[in-house]
N, CA and C atoms as an extended XYZ file, in Angstrom:
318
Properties=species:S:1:pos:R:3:atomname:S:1:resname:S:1:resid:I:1 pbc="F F F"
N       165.185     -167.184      274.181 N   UNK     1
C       165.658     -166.632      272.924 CA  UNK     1
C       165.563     -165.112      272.981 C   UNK     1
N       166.421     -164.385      272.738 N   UNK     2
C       166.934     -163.113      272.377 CA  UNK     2
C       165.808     -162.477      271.467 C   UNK     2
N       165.197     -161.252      271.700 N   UNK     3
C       165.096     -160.900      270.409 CA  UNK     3
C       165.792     -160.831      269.942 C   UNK     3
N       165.490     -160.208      268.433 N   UNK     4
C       165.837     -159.556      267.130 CA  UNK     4
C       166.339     -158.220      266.915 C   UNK     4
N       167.273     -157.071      266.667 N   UNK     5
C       167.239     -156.154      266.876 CA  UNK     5
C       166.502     -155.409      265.525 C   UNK     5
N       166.896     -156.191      264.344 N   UNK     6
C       165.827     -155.945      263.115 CA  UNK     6
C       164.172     -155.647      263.474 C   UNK     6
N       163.700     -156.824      264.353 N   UNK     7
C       162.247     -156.647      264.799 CA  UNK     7
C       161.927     -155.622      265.610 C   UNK     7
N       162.153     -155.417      266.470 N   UNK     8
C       162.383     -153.930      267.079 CA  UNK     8
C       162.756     -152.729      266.809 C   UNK     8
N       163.439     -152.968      265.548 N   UNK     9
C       163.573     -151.959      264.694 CA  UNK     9
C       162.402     -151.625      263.575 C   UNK     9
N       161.597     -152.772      263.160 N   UNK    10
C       160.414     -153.051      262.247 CA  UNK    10
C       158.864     -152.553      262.973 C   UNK    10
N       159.230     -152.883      264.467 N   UNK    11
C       158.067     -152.401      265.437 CA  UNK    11
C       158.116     -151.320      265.409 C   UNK    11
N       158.839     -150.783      265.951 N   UNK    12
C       159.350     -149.025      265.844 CA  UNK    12
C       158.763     -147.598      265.312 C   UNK    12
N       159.402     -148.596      263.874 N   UNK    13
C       158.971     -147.805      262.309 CA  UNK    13
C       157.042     -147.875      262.446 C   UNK    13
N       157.038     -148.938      262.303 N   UNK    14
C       155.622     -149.203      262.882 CA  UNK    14
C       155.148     -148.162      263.809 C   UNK    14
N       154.982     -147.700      264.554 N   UNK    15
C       155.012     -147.106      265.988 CA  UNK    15
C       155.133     -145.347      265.556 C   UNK    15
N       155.369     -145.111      264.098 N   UNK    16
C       156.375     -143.725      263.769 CA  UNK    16
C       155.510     -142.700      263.634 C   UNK    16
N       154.081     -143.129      264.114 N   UNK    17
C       153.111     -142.061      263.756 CA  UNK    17
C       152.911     -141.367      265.376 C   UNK    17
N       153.279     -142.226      266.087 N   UNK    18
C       153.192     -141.265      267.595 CA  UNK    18
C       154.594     -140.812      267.769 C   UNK    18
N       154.970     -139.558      268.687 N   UNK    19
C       156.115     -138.611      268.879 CA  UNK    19
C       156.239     -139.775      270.187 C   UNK    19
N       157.469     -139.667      270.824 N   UNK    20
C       157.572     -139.965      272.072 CA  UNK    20
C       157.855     -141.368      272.933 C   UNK    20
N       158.032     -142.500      271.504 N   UNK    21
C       158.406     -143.647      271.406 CA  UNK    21
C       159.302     -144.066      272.199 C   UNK    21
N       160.440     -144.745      272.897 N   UNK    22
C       162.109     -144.961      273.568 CA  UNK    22
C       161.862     -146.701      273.826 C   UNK    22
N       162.625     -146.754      273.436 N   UNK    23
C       162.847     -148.121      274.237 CA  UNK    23
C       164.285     -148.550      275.257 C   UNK    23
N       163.995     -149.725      276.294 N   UNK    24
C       165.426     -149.754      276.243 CA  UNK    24
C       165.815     -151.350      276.644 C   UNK    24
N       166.816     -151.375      275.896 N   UNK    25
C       167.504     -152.863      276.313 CA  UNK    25
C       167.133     -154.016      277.794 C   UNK    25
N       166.617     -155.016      277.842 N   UNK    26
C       167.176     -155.513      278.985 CA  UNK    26
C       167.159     -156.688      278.769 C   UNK    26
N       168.079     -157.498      278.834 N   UNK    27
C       168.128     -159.075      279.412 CA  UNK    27
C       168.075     -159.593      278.054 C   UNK    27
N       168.388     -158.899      276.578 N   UNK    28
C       168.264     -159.583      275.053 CA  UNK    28
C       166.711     -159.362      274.933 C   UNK    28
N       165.787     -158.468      275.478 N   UNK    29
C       164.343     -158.001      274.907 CA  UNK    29
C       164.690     -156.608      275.627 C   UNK    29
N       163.435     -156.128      274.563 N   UNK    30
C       163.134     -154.666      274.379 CA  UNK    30
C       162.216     -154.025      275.263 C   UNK    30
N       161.898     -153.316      276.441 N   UNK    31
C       161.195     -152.653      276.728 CA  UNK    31
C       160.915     -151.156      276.322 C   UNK    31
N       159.148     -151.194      275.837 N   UNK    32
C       159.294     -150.314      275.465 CA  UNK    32
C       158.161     -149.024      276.086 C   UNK    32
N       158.293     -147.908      275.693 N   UNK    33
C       157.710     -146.821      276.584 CA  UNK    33
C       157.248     -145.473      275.578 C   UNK    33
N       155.939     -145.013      276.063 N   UNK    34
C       155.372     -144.113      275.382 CA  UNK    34
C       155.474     -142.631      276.196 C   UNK    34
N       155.764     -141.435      275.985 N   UNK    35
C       155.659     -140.544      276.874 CA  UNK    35
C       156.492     -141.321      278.310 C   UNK    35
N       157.248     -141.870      278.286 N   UNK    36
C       157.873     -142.048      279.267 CA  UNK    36
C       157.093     -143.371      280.363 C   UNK    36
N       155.902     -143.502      279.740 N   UNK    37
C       155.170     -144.828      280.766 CA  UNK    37
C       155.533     -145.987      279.793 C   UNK    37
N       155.794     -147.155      280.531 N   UNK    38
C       155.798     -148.526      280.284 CA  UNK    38
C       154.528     -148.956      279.195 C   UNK    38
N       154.599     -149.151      278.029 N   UNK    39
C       153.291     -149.957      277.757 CA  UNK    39
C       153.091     -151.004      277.142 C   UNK    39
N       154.399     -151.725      277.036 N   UNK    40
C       154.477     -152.866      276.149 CA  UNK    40
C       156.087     -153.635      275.993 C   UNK    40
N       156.690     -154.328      275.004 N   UNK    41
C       157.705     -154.725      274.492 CA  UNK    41
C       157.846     -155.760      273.798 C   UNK    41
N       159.498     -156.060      273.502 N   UNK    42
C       159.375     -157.156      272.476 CA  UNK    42
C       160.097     -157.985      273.220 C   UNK    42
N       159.651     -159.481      273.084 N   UNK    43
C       159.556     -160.395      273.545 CA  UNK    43
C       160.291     -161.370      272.892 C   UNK    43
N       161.301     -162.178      272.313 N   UNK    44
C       161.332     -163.520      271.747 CA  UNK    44
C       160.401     -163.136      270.411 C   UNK    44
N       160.771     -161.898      270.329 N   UNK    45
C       160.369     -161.680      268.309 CA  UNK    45
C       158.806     -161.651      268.473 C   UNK    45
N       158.002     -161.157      269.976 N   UNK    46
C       156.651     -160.841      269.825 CA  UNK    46
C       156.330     -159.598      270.793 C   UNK    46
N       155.697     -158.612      269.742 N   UNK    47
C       155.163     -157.542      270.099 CA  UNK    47
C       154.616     -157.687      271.271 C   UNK    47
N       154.121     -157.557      272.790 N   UNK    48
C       153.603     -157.345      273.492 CA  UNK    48
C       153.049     -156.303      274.355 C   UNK    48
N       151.906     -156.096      275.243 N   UNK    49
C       151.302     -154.937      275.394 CA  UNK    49
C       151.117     -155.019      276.611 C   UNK    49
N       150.625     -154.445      277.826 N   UNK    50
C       150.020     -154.585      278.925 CA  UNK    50
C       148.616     -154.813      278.954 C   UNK    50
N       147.655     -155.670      279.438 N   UNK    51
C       146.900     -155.989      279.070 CA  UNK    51
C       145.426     -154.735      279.884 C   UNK    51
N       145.669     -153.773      279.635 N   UNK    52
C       144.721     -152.891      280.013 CA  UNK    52
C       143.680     -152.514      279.420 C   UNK    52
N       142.519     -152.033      280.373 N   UNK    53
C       140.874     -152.114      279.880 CA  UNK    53
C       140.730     -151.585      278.368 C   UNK    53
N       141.291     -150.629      278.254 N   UNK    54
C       141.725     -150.488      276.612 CA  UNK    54
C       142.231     -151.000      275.694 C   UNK    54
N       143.100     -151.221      275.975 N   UNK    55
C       144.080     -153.059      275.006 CA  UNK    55
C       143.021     -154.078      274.375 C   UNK    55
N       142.514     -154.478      276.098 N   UNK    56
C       141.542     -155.424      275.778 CA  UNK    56
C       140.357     -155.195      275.038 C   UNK    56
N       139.661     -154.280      275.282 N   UNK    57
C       138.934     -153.631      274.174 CA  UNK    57
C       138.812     -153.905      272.541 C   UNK    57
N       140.373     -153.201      272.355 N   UNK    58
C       140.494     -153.158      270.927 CA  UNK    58
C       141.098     -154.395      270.446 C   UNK    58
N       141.502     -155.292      271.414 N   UNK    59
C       142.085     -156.147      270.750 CA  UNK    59
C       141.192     -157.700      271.695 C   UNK    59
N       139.950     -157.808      271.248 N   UNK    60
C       139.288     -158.635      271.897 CA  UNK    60
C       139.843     -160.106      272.067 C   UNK    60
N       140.358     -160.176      270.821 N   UNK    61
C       140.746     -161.684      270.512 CA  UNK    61
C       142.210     -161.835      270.858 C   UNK    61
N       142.647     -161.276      271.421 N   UNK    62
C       143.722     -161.221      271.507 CA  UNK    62
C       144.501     -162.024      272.227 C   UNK    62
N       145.492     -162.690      272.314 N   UNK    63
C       146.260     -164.209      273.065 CA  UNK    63
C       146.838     -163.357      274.106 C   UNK    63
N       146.799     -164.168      275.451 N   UNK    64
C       147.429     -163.261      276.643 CA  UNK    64
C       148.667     -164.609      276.212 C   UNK    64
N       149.894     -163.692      276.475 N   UNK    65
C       151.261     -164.959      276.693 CA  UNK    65
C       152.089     -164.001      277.784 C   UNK    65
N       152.813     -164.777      278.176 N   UNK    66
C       153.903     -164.576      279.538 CA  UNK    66
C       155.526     -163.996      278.239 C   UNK    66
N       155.746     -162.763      278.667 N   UNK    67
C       156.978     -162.440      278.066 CA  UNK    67
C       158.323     -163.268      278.441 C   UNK    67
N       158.170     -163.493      279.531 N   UNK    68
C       159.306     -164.836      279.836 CA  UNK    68
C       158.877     -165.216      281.172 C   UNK    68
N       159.069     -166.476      281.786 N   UNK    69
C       159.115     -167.078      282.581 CA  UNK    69
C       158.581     -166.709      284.442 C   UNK    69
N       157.835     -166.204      285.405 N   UNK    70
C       157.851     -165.798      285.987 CA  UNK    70
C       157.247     -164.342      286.204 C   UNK    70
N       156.656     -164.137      284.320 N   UNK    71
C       156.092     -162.166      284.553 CA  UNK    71
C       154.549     -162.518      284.335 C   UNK    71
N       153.778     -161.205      284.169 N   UNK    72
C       152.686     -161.090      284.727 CA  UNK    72
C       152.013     -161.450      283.100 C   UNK    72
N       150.878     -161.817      282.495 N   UNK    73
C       150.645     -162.257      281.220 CA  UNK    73
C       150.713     -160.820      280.768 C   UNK    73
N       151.049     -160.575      279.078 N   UNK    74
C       150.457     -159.701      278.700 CA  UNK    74
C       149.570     -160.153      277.145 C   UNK    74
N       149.471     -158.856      276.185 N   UNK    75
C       148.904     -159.298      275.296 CA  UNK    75
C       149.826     -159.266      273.990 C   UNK    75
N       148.971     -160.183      272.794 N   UNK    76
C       150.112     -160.061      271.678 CA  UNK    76
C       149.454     -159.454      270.669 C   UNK    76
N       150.271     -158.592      270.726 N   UNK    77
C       149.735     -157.037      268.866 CA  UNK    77
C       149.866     -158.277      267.483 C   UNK    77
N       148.601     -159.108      267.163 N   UNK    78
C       149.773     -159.322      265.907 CA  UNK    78
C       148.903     -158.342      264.798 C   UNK    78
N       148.084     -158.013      264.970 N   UNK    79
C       148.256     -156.690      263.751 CA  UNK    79
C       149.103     -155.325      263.886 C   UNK    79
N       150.501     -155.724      263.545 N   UNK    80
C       151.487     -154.984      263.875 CA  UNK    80
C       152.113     -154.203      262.109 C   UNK    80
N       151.232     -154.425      261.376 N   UNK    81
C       151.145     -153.730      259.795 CA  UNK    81
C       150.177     -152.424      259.688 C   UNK    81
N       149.786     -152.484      260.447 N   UNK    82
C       148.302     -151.190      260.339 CA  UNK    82
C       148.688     -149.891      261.477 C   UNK    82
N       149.242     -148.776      260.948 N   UNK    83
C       150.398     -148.165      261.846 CA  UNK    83
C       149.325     -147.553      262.851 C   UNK    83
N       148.024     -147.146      261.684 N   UNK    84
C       146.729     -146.448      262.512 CA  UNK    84
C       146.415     -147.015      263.795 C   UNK    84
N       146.304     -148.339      263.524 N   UNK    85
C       145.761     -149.424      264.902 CA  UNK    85
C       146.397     -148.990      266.055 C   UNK    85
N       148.087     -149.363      265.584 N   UNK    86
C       148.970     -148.981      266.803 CA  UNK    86
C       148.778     -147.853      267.036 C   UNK    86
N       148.806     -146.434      266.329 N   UNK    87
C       148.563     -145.598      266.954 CA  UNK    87
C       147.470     -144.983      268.256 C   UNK    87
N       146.312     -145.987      267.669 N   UNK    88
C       145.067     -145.809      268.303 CA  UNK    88
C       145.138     -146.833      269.961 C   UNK    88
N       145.710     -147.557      269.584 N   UNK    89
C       145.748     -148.738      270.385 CA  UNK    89
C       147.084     -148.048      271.501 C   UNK    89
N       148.038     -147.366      271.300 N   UNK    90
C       149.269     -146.970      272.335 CA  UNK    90
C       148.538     -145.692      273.229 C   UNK    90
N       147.902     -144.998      272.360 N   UNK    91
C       147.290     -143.453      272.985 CA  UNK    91
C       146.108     -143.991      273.679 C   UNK    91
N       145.614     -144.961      273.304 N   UNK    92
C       144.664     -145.180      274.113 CA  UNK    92
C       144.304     -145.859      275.525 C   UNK    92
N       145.715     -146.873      275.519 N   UNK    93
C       146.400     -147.071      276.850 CA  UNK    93
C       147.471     -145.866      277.527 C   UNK    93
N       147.392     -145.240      277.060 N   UNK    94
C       148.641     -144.185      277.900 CA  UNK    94
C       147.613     -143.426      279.389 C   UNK    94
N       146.597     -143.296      279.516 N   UNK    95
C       145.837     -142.808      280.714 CA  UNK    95
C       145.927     -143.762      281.569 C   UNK    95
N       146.255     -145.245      281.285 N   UNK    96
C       145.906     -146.569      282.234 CA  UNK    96
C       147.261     -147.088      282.598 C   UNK    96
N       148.461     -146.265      282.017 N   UNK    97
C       148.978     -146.717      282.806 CA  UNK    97
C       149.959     -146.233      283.824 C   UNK    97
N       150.663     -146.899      284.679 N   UNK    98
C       151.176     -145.824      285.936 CA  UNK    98
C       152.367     -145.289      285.404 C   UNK    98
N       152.826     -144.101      285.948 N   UNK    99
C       153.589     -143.159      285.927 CA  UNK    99
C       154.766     -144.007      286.322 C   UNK    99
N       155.621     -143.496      285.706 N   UNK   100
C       157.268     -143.972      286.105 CA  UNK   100
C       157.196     -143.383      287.655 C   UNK   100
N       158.203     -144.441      288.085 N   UNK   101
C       158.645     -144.435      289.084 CA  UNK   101
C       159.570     -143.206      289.467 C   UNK   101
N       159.428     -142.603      290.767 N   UNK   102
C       161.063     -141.743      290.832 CA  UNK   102
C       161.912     -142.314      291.414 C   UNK   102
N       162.882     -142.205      290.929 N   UNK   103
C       164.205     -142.848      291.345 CA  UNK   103
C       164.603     -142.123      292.267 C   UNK   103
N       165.033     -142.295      293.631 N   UNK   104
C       165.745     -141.859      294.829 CA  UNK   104
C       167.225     -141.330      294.187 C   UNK   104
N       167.716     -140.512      294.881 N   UNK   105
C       169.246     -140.061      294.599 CA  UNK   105
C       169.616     -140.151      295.959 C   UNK   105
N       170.757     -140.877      296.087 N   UNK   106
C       171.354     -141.474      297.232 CA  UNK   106
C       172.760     -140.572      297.767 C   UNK   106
C-alpha cells in the first residue's frame, strides 16, 4: 500500500520546527532527510525512523517494523502530535547518521 500524500504532508507540518526538512518520492513512500542525511520515512501511512542509539533512547518502547518487505527494521514515531519530541528526537539522531553518499559524475 502506497502512502498517503495528505500524511506526509501532516508529518511534515509536524517536523516545521527544524529548518532543513526534504523529502523525496520513491516506489509510492516517502523518504525522508534532515540536513541532507537519511533519517527516517513514511511507510504505508507510518512514520518511521532509523533505529539509532538515540532513537532508541528516547523512544524506549518503541515497535521496530520492516518499511516493506526485504529492508532493514526500523522504528515507529507514534507520538507524531508533540512537534517538541520530533524536534528533539530528529537533532538528536542527525550525528549518528552517515553522510550522503557522493554521487560519481560519469
Amino acid at each position: 500500500m502506497a502512502s498517503d500524500k495528505e500524511y506526509l504532508g501532516y508529518i511534515t507540518e509536524q517536523l516545521s520546527l527544524l529548518e532543513e526538512i526534504t523529502y523525496r518520492a520513491m516506489m509510492g513512500e516517502y523518504v525522508l532527510y534532515y540536513r541532507g542525511r537519511v533519517f527516517g520515512g513514511i511507510y504505508d501511512d507510518r512514520f518511521l525512523v532509523k533505529p539509532v542509539k538515540s532513537a532508541r533512547e528516547l523512544m524506549p518502547d518503541a515497535m521496530s517494523e520492516l518499511p516493506y518487505d526485504g529492508a532493514k527494521e526500523m522504528l515507529l514515531v507514534d507520538n507524531v502530535e508533540d512537534r517538541e519530541f520530533l524536534r528533539q528526537l530528529v537533532t538528536a539522531m542527525y550525528d549518528e547518521l552517515p553522510e550522503p553518499k557522493k554521487r560519481r559524475k560519469n
